[in-house]
N, C-alpha and C positions, 0 to 999 in steps of 0.2 A: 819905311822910315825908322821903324823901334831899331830893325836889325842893324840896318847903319849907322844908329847911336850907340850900340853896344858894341861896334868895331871902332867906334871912333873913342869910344873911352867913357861916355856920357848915356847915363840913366835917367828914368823918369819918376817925379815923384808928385803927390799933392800936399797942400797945406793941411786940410784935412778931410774925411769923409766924405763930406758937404763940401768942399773946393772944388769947382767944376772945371779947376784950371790945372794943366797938366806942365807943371816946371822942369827943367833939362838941367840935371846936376852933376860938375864932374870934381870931386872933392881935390883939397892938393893934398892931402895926406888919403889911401887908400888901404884899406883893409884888406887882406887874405888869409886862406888857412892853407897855408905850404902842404902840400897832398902826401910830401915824405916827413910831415915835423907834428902832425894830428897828437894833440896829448888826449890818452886814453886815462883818465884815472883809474885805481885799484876799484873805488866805489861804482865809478857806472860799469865798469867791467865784470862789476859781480852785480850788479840793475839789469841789465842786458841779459845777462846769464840765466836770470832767476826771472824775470819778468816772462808774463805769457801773451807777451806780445809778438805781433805778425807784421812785417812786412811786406810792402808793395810798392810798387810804381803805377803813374798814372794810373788809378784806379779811382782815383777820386780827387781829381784836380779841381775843380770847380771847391769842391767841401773846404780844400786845401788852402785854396786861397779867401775862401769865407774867413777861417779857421784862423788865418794872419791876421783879416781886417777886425777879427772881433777883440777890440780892445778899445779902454776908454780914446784913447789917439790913436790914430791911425792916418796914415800917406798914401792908402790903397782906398781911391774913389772910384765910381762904378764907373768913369770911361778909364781907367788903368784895368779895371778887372775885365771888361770888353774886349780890351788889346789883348791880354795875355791871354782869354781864352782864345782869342782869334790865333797867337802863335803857337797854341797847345793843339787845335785843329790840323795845324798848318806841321806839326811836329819838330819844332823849336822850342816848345815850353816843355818842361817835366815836373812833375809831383813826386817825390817820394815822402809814402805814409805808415803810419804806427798806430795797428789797429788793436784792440782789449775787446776778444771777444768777434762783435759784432760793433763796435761805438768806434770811432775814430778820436784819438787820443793826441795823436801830436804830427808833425810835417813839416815837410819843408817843401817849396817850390824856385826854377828860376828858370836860365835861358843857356840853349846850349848852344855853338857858336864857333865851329872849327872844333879845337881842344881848349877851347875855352868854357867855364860853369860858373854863369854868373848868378851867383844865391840872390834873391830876393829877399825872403821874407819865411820865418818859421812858426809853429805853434808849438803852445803844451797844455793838455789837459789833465794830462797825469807828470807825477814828478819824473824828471828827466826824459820824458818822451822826446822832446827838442834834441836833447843832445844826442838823446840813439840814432835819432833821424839822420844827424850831421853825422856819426859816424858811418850810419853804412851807407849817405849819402858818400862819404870819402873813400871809403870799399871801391864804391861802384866806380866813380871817376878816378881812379888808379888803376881798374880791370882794363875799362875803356880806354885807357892812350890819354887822358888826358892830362894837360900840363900847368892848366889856371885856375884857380879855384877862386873867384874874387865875392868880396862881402860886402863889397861896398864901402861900410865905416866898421872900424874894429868898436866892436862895445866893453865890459869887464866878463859877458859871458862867454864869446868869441877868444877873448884874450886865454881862459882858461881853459879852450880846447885847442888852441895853438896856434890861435890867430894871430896878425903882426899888421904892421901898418908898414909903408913903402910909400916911398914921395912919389908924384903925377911921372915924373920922368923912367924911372923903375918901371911902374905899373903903363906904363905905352909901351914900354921897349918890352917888356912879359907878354904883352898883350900882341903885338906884333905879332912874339914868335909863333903865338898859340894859335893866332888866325890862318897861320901859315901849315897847320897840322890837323889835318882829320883824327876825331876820334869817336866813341860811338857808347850812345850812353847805356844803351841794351847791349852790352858783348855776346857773340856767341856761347851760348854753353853757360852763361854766367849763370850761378843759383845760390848765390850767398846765404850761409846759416849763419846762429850767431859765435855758436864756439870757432868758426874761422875768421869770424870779421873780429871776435877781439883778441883772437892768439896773435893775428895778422898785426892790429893793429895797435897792441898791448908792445909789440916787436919794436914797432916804428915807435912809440913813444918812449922805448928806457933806450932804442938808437940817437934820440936828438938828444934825450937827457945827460946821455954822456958824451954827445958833439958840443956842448952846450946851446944859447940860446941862437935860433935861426931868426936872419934877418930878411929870409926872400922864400929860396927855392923853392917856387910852386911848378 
């Protein structure tokens, strides 16, 4: 039932922690981070660089998704975190995470879906762990084929990594195309370091800066 929400355009969310009631949300303005338009600042670009931080995937999805609900509010109650370990079993869910050390620092998780990557929900314990995540989060679904990157709701942190909003009618006819396309969130061969996630991705950001501002193409 989750999967066929997330084809049809609609998410799940709760009121909060304690809400034992699982709400089906399809916003009319919709968030994305276009997979060619990612703004890389000069500063996380040298965060990234210099940070001795580790990369992973699923390696700790459960932590990951603690890692989101531990906030004073939060929308992720223990029958939403049940479902998405059930589609993390089922290998629909993914985790990518940012570890210091041995301690897990930041993350992000969500649901994969044709070529469609629909973000959930991120952490940070250290400054800009969040953002590193969403970058080599965007590495990876660019290696993969992939063509959707949705967020849901744009916030002012999303916006300043190149996120955009797009009306209900956009984001169905996107979504369409992307369900209609395989893509694979583990690529062969793939082994992303960080001097090529941000040479790569330092590229694509002074490319949209001088297309100017992009209003879709994910």
């Amino acid at each position: 039932m989750l999967l066929r929400a997330y084809a049809m355009g609609i998410f799940p969310m709760a009121e909060t922690r304690d809400d034992p009631v699982i709400h089906w949300i399809e916003p009319r303005l919709r968030g994305i981070i276009p997979l060619d338009g990612f703004h890389l600042s000069r500063s996380l670009a040298r965060r990234i660089r210099r940070a001795d931080w580790r990369v992973t995937t699923d390696r700790a999805f459960r932590a990951t998704v603690e890692g989101c609900a531990e906030r004073a509010e939060t929308w992720i109650n223990a029958p939403i975190q049940t479902l998405y370990e059930s589609l993390f079993a089922a290998g629909h869910a993914h985790s990518l995470e940012v570890w210091s050390g041995k301690a897990l620092v930041g993350g992000v998780y969500g649901v994969a879906l044709g070529a469609a990557f629909f973000g959930e929900s991120m952490f940070s314990r250290q400054r800009d762990a969040s953002k590193a995540a969403l970058a080599f989060l965007v590495h990876r679904l660019r290696a993969g084929g992939f063509m959707l990157f949705d967020t849901q709701f744009l916030t002012p942190h999303l916006a300043s990594l190149g996120g955009v909003e797009i009306t209900q009618h956009a984001y169905r006819a996107r979504l369409a195309r992307a369900l209609d396309r395989a893509a694979n969130f583990d690529p062969p061969g793939y082994s992303p370091k960080s001097p090529s996630v941000v040479s790569e991705l330092s590229a694509l950001s002074a490319s949209a800066g001088s297309s100017g501002p992009d209003s879709g193409g994910a």
